[in-house]
ZATI-874662 format. One record per atom (N, C-alpha, C): residue number from 0; residue in three letters; z, x, y; atom name. Coordinates in pm, whole numbers. Each point is the difference from the previous one (the first is absolute). Example, Ala and Ser with C-alpha at 12.3 -4.5 7.8 and 13.67 -1.06 7.14 Angstrom:
i  aa  z  x  y  at
0  ALA  780  1319  -569  N
0  ALA  0  -89  119  CA
0  ALA  0  90  120  C
1  SER  -72  -35  105  N
1  SER  6  82  119  CA
1  SER  73  -77  109  C
//
This chain:
i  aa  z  x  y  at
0  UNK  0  81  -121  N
0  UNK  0  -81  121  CA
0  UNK  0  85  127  C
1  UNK  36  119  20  N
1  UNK  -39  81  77  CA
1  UNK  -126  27  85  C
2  UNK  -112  17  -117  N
2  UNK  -110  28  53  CA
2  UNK  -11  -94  104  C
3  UNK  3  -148  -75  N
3  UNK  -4  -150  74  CA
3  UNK  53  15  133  C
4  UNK  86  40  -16  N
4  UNK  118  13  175  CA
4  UNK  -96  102  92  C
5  UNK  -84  42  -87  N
5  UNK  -67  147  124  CA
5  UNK  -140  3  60  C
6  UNK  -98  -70  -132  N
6  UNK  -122  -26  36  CA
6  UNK  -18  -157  69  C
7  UNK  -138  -10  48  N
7  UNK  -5  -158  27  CA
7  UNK  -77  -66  -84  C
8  UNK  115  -30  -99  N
8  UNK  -33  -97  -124  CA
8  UNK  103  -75  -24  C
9  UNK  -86  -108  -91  N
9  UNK  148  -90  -40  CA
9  UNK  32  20  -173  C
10  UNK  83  21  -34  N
10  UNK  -6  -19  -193  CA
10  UNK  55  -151  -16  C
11  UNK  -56  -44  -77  N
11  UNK  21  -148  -99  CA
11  UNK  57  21  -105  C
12  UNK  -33  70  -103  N
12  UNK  36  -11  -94  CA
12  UNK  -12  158  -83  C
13  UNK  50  59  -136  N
13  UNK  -46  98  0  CA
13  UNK  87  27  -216  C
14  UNK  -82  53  -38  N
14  UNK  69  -12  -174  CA
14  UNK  -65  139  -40  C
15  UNK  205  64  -59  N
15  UNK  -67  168  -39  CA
15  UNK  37  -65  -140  C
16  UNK  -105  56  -45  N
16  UNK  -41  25  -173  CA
16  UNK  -1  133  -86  C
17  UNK  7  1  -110  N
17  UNK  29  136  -31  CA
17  UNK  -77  100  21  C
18  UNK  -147  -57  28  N
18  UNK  -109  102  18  CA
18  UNK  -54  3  147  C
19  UNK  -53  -128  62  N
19  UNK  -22  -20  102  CA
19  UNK  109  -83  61  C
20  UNK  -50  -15  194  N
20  UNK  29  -105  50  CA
20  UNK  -108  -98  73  C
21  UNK  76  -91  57  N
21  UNK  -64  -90  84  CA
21  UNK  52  -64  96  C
22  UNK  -67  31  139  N
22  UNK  78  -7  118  CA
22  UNK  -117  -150  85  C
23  UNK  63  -99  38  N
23  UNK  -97  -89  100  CA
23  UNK  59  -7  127  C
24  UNK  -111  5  55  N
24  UNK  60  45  182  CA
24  UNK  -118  -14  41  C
25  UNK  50  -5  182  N
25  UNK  -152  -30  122  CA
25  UNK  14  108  74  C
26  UNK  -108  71  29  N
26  UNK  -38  113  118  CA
26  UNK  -28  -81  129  C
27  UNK  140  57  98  N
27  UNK  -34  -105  120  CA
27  UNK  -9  117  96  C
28  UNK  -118  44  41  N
28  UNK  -63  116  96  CA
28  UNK  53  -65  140  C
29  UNK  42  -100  44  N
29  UNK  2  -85  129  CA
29  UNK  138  66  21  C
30  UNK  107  -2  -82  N
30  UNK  108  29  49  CA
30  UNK  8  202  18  C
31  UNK  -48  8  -50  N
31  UNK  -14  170  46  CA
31  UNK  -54  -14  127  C
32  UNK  -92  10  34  N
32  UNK  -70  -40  134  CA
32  UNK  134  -53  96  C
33  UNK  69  -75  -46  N
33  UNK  136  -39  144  CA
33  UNK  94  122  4  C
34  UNK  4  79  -126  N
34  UNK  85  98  30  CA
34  UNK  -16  137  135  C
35  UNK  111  27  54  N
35  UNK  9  127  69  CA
35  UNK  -56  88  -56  C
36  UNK  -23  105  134  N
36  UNK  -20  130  -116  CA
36  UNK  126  67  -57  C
37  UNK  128  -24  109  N
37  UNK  89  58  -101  CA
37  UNK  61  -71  -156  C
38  UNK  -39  -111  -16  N
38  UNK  40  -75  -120  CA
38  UNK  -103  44  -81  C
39  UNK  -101  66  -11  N
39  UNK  -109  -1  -63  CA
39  UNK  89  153  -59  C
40  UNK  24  30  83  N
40  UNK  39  139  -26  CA
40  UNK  186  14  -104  C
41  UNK  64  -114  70  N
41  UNK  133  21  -83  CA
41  UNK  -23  -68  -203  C
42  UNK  -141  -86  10  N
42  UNK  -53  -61  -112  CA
42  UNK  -33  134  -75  C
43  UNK  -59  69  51  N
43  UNK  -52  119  -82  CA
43  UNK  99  84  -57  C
44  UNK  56  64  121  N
44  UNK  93  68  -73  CA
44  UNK  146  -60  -62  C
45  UNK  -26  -94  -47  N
45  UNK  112  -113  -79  CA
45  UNK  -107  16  -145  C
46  UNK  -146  2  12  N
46  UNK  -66  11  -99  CA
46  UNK  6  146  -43  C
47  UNK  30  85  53  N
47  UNK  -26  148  -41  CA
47  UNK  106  96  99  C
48  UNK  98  -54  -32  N
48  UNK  126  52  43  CA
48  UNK  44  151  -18  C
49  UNK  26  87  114  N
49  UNK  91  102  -22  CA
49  UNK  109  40  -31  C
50  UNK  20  90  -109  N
50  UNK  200  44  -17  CA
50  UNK  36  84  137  C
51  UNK  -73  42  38  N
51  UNK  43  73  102  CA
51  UNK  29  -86  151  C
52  UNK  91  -17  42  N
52  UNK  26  -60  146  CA
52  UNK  -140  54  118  C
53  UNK  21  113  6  N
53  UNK  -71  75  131  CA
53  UNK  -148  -2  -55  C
54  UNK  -61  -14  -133  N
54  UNK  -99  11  -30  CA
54  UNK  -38  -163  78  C
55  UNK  62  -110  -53  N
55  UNK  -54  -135  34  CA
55  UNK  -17  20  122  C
56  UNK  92  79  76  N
56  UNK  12  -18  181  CA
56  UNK  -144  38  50  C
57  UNK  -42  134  -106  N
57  UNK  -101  60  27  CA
57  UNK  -169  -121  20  C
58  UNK  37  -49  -122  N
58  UNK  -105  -49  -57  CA
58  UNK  -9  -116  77  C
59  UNK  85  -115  29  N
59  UNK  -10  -129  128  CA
59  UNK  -44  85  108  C
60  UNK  102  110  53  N
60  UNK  -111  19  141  CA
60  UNK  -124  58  12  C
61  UNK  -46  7  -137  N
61  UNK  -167  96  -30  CA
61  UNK  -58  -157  31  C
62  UNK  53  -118  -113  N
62  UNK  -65  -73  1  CA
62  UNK  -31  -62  130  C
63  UNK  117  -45  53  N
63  UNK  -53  -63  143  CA
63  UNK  -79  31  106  C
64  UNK  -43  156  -30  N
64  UNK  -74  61  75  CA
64  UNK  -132  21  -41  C
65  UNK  -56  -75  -101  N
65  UNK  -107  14  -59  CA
65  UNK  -57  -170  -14  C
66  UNK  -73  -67  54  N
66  UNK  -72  -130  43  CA
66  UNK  -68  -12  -173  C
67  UNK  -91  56  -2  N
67  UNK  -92  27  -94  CA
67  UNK  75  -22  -154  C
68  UNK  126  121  -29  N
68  UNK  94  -50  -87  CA
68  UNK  36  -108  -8  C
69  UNK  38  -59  131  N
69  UNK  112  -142  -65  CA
69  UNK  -117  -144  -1  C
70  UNK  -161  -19  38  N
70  UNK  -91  -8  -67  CA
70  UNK  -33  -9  -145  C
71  UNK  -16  108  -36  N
71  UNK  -1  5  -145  CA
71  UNK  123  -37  -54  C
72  UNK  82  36  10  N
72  UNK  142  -54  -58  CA
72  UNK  27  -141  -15  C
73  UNK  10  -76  136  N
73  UNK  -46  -151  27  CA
73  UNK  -99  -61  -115  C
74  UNK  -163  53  -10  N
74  UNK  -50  -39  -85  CA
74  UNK  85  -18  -184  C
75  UNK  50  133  6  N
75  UNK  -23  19  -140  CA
75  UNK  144  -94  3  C
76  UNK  102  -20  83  N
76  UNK  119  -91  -26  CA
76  UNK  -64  -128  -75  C
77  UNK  -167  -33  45  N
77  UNK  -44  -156  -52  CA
77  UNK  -120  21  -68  C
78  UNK  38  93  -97  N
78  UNK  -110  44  -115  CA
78  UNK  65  5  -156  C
79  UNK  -88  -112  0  N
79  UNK  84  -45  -208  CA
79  UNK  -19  109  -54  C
80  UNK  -92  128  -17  N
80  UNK  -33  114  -56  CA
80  UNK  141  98  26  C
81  UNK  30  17  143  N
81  UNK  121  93  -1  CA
81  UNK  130  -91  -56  C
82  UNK  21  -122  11  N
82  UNK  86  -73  -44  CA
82  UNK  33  25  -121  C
83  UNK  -135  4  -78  N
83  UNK  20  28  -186  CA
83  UNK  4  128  1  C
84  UNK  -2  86  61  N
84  UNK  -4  167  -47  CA
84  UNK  119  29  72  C
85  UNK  81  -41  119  N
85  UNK  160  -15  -23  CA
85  UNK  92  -5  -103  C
86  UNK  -40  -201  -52  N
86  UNK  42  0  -106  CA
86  UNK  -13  40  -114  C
87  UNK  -115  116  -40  N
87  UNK  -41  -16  -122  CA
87  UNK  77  153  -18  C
88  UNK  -28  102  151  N
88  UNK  57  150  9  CA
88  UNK  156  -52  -69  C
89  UNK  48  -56  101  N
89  UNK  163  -11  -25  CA
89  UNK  37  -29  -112  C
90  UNK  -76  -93  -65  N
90  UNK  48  -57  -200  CA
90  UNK  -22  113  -76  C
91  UNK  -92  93  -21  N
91  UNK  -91  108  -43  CA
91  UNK  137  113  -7  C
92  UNK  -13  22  155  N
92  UNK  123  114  -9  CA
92  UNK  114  -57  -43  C
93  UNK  95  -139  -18  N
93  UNK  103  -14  -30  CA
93  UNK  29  -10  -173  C
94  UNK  -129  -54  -60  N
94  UNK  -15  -8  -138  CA
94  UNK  -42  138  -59  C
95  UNK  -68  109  48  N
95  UNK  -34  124  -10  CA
95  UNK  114  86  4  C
96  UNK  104  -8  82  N
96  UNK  179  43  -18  CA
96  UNK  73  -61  -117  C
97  UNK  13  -109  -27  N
97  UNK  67  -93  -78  CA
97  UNK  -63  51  -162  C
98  UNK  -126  30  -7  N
98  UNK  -77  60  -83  CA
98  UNK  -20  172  -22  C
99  UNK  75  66  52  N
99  UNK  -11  141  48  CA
99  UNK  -103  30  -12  C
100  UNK  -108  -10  53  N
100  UNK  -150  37  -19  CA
100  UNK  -67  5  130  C
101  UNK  -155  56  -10  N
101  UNK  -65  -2  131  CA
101  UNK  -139  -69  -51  C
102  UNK  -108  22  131  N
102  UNK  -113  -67  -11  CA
102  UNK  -14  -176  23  C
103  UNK  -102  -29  -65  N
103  UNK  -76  -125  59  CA
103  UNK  67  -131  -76  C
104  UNK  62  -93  68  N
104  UNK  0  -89  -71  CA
104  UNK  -66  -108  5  C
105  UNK  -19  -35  96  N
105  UNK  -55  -166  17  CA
105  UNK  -170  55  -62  C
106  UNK  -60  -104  -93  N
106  UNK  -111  62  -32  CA
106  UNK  -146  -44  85  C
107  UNK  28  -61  75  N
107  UNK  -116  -10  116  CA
107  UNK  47  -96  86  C
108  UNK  -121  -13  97  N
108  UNK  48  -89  111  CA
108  UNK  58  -155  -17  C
109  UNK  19  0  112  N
109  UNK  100  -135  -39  CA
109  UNK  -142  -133  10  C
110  UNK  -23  -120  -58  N
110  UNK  -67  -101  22  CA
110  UNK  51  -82  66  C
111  UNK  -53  -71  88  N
111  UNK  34  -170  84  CA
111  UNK  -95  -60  -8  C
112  UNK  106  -126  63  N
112  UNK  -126  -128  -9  CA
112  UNK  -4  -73  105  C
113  UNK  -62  -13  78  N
113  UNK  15  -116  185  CA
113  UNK  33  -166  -50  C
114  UNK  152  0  78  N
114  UNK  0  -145  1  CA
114  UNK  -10  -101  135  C
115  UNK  -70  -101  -26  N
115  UNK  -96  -49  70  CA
115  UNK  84  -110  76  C
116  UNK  54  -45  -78  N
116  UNK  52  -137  76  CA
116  UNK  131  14  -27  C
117  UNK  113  -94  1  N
117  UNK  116  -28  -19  CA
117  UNK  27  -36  -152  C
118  UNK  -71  -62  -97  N
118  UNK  0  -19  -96  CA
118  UNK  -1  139  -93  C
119  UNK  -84  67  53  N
119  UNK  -57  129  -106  CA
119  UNK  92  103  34  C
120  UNK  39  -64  112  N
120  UNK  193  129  -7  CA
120  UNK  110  -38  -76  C
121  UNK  22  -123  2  N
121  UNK  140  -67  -112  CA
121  UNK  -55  30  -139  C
122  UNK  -118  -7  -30  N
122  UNK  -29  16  -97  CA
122  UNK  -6  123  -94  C
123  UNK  -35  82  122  N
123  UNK  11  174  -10  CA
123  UNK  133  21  -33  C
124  UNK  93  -65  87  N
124  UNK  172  50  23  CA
124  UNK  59  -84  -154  C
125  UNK  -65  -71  -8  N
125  UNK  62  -61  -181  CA
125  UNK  -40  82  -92  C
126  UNK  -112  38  13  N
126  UNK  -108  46  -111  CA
126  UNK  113  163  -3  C
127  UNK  12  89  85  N
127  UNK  61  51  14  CA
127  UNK  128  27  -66  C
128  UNK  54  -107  42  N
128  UNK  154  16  -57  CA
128  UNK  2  -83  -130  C
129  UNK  -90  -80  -53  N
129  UNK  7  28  -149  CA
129  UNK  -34  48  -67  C
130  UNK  -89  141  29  N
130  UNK  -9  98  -46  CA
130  UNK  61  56  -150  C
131  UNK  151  -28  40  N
131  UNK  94  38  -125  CA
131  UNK  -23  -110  -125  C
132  UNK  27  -109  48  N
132  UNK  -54  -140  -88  CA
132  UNK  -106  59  -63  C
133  UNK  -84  -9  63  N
133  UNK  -175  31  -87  CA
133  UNK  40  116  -97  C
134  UNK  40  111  28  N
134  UNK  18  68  -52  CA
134  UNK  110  18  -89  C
135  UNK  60  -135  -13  N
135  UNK  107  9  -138  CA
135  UNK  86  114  13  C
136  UNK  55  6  151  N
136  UNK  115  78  -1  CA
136  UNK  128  -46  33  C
137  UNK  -86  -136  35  N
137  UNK  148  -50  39  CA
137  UNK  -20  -189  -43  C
138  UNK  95  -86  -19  N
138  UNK  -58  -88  -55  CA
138  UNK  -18  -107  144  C
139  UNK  33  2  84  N
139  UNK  -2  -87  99  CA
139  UNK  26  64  152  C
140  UNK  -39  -2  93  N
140  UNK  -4  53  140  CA
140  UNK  135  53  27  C
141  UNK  94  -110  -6  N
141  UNK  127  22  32  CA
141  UNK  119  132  -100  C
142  UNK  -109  40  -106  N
142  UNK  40  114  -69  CA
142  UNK  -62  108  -20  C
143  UNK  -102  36  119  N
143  UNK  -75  85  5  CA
143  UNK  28  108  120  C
144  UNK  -9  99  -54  N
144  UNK  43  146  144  CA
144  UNK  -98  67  74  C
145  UNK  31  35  117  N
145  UNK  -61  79  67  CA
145  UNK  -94  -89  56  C
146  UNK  34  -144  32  N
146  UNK  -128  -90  64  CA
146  UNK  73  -48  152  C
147  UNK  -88  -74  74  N
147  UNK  59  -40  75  CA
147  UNK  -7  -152  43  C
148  UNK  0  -103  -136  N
148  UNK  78  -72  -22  CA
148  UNK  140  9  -42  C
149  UNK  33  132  -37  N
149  UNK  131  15  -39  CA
149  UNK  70  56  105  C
150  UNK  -46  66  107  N
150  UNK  84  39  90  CA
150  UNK  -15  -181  109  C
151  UNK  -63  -66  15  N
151  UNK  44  -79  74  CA
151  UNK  85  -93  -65  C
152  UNK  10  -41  -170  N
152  UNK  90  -49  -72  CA
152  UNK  129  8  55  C
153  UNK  9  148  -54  N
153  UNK  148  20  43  CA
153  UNK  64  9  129  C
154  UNK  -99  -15  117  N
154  UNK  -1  46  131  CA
154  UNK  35  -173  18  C
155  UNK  -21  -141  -62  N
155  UNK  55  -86  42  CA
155  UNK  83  -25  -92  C
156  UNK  79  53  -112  N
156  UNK  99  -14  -57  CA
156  UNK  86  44  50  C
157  UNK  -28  78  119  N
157  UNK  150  114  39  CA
157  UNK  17  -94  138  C
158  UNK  -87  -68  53  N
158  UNK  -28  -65  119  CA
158  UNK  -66  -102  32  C
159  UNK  89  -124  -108  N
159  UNK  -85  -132  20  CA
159  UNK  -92  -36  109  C
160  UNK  70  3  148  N
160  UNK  -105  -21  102  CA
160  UNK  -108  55  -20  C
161  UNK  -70  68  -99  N
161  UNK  -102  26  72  CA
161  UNK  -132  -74  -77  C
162  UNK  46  -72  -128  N
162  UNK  -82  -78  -61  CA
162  UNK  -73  -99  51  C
163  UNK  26  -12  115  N
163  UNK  -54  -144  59  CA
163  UNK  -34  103  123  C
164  UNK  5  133  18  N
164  UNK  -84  65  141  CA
164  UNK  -141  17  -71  C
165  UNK  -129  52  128  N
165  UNK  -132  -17  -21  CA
165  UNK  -43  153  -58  C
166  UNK  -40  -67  -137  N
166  UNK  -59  155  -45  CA
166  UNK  -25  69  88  C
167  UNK  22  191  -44  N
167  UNK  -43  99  148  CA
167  UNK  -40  79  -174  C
168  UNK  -88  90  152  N
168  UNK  -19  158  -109  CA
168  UNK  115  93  -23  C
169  UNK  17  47  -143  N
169  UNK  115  78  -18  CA
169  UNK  39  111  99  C
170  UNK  -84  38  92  N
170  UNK  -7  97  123  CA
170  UNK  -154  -12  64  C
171  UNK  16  44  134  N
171  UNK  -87  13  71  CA
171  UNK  -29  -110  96  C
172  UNK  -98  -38  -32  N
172  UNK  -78  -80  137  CA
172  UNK  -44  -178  -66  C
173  UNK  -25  -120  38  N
173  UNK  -21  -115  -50  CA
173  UNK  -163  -16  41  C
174  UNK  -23  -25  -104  N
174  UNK  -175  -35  35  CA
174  UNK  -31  -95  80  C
175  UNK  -111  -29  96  N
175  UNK  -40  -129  17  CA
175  UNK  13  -125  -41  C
176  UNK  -43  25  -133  N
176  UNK  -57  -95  -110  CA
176  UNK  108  3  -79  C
177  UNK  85  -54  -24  N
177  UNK  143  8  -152  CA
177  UNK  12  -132  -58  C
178  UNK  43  28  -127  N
178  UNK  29  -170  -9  CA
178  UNK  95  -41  63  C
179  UNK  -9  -143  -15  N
179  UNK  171  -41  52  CA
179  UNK  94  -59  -88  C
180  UNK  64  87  -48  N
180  UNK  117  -104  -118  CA
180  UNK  80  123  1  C
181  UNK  147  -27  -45  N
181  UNK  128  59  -23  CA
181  UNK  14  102  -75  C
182  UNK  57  82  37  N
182  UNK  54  140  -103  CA
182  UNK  54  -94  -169  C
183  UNK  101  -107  45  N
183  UNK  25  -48  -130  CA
183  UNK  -155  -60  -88  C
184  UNK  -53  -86  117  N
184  UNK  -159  -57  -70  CA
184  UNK  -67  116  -71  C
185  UNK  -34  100  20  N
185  UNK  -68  80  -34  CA
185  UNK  36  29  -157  C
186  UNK  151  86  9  N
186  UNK  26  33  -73  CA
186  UNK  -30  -112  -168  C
187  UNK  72  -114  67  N
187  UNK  -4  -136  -111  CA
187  UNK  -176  -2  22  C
188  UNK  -79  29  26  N
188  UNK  -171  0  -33  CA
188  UNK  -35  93  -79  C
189  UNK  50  149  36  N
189  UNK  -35  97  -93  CA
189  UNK  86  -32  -183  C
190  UNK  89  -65  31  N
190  UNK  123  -6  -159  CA
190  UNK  -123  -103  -71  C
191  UNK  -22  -69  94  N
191  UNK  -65  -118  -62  CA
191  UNK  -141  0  -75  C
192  UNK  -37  117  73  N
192  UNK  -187  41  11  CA
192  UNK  24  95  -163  C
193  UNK  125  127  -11  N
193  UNK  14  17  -98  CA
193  UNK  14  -56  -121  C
194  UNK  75  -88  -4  N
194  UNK  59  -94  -76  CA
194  UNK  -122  -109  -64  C
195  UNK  -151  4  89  N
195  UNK  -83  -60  -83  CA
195  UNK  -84  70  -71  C
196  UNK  27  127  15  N
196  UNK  -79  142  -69  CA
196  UNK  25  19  -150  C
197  UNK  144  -72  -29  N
197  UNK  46  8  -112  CA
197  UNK  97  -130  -54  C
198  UNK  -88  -91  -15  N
198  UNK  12  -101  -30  CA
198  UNK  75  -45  -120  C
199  UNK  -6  93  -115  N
199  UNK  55  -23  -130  CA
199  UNK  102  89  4  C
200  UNK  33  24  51  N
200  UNK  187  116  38  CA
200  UNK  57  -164  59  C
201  UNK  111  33  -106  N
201  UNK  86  -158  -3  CA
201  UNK  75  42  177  C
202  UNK  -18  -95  81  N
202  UNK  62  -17  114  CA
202  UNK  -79  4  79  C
203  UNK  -122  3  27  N
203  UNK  -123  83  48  CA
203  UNK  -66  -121  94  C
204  UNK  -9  -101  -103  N
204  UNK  -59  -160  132  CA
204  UNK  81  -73  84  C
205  UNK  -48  51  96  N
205  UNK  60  -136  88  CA
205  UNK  -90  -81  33  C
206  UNK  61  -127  -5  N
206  UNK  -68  -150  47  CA
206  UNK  -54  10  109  C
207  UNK  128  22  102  N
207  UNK  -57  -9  139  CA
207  UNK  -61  74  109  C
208  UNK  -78  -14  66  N
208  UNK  -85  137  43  CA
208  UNK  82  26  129  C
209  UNK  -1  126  77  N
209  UNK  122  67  55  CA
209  UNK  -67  -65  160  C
210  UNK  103  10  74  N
210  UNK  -6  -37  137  CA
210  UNK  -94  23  78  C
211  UNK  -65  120  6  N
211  UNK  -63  99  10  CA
211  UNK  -192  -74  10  C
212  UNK  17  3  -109  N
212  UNK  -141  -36  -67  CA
212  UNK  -48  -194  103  C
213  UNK  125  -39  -30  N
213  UNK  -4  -187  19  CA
213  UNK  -62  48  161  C
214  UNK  82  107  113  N
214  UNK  16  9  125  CA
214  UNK  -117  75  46  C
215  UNK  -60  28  -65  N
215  UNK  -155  125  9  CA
215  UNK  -120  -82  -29  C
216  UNK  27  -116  -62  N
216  UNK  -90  -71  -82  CA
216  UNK  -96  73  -92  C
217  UNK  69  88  -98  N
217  UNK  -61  50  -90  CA
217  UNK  -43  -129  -140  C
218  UNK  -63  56  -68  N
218  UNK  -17  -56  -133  CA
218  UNK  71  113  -93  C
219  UNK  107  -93  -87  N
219  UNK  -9  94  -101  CA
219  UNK  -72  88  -94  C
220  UNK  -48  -53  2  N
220  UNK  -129  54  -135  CA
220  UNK  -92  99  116  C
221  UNK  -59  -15  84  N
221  UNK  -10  47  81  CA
221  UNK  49  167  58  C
222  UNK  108  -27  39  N
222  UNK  137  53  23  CA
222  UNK  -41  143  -102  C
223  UNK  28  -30  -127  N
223  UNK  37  112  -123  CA
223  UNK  -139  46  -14  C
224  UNK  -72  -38  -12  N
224  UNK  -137  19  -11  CA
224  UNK  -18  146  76  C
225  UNK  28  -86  174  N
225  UNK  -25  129  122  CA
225  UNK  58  101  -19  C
226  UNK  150  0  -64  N
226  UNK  104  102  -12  CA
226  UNK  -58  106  -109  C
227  UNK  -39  -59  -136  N
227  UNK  -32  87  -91  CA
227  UNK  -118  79  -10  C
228  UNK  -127  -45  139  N
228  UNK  -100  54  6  CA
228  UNK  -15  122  115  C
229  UNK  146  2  60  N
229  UNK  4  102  100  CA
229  UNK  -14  179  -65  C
230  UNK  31  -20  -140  N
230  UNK  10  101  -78  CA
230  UNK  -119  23  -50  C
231  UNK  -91  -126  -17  N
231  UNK  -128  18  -141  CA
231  UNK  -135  -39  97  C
232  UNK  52  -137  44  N
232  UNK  -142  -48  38  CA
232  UNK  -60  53  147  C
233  UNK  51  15  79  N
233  UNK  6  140  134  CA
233  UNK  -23  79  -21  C
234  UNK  -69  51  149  N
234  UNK  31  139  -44  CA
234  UNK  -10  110  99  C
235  UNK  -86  -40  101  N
235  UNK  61  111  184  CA
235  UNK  70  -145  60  C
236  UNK  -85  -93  28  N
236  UNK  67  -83  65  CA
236  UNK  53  -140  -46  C
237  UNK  64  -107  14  N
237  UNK  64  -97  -9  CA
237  UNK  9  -142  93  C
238  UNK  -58  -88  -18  N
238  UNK  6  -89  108  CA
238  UNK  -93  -103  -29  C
239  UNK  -59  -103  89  N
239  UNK  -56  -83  -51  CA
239  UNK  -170  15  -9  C
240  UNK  -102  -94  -54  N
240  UNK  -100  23  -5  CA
240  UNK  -106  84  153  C
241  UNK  31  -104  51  N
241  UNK  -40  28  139  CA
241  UNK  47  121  71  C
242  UNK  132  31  0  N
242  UNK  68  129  9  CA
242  UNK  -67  110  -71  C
243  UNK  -1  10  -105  N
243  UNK  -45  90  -70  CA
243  UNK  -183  56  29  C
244  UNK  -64  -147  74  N
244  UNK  -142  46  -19  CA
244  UNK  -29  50  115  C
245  UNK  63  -51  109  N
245  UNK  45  101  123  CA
245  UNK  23  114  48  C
246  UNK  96  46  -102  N
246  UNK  28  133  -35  CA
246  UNK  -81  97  -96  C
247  UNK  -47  -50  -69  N
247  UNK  -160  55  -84  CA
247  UNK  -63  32  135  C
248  UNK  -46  -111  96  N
248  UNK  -79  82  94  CA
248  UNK  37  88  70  C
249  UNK  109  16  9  N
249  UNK  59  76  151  CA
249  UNK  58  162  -110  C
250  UNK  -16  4  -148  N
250  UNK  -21  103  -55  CA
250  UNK  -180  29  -52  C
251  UNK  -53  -34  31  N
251  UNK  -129  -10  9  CA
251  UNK  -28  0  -129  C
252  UNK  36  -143  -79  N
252  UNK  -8  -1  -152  CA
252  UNK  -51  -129  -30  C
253  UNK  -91  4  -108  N
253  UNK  -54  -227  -24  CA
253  UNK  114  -53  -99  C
254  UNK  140  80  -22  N
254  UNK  28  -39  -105  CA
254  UNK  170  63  1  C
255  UNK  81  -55  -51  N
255  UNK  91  34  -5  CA
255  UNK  151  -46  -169  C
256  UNK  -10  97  -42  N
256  UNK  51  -44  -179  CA
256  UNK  142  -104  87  C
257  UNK  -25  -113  -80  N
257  UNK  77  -110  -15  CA
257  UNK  -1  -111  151  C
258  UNK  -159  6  11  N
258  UNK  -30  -164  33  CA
258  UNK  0  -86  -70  C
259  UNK  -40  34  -90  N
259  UNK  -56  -58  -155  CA
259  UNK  163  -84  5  C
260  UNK  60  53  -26  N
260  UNK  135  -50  -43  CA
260  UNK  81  -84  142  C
261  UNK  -9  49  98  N
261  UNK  29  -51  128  CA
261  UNK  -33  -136  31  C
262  UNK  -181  2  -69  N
262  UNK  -67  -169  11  CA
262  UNK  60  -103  -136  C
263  UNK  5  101  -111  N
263  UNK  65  -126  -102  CA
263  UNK  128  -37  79  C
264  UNK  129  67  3  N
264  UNK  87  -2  102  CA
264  UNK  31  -173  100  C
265  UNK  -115  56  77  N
265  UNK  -36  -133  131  CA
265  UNK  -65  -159  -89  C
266  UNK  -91  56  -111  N
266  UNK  -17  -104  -79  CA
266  UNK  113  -89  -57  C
267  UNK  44  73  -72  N
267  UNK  128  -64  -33  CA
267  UNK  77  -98  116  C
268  UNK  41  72  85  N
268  UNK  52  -44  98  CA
268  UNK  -78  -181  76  C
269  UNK  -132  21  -15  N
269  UNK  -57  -115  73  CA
269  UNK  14  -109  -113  C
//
């Protein structure tokens, strides 16, 4: 959650796995742009901090005296590329200690996928955090680690009020575009979204469909469909038909993997 506090991004949601992770979040370039130059500058070196006192002293007054630096710096604060090579340096070296070893770990670049609308982010942020579910590591959301349905779980178990406050990003910045339903709604959407993944695990159906879904005007069937194809049927981007063919043009492409699936999707739906 750090990074979150430093760049201008927001995180949603985020699930470490034994091999990989998966982080969902928005690059908001607008709020860098309001920053000072000296905030641009205390962001950085919070990102790449000195042990030495007089060295930092050194290094803020280099920076402030250099236009051009805190420029580039600014940029790269709202660049998903340095974002993941933050996070990916910092996991690398901490599992590379823990492991007494050196060299490469992560075995290539990281993949994303653009989400388009408000839908194709909840869906991302579920898809996400049942991660563990799918993967039969855990049998239900609410017993799964390292997600962040589980840190907001317990974050309204320790602090009822906040179940009924308006979902936020686990750090950083709030998008434009968010859904609107409750830290508690959410959570009871993701238990629920799991819970139809595995239907024949005795405890697994519920009757009633979660608050969430009724207040979004989702379809169920619908609903699980979108969630389970964020993994398979996607695949750069996410969103609706029209969205998607939009964005084919503006990547200068006739085609984009999982319209196909986007239009059954809307079919259903009509």
């Amino acid at each position: 959650m750090e990074l979150g506090s430093v760049f201008a991004v927001g995180v949603y949601g985020y699930a470490v796995m034994s091999n990989h992770l998966h982080v969902v979040l928005s690059v908001l370039p607008d709020h860098a742009h309001e920053w000072s130059q000296g905030e641009v500058v205390e962001r950085w070196l919070r990102l790449f901090p000195s042990s030495n006192k007089e060295r930092i002293e050194d290094r803020r007054a280099a920076m402030l005296g250099d236009a051009d630096r805190i420029a580039e710096c600014r940029l790269r604060l709202s660049d998903l590329s340095w974002f993941m090579r933050c996070l990916n340096e910092y996991l690398a070296r901490q599992f590379n200690a823990e492991d007494d070893c050196s060299g490469r770990f992560w075995e290539g670049r990281f993949k994303c996928q653009a989400l388009l609308n408000e839908r194709a982010l909840l869906a991302a942020m579920t898809y996400v955090d049942l991660n563990p579910v799918r993967a039969r590591i855990a049998h239900n959301a609410m017993h799964s680690k390292h997600t962040s349905v589980r840190q907001r779980a317990k974050a309204i178990a320790q602090n009822h009020r906040l179940a009924n406050s308006q979902l936020m990003p686990l750090a950083g910045f709030v998008a434009r575009s968010f859904p609107k339903l409750s830290e508690a709604e959410y959570v009871d959407l993701v238990d629920w979204t799991g819970r139809q993944w595995r239907p024949k695990k005795r405890g697994k159906i519920s009757a009633s469909e979660p608050p969430a879904l009724l207040g979004l005007g989702l379809d169920t069937k619908h609903w699980t469909h979108q969630v389970k194809g964020v993994g398979s049927a996607y695949w750069r981007v996410i969103g609706t038909v029209e969205e998607m063919l939009d964005k084919a043009k503006e990547l200068k492409q006739a085609w984009l993997h999982g319209i196909g699936f986007a239009r059954r999707l809307e079919r259903h739906l009509s």
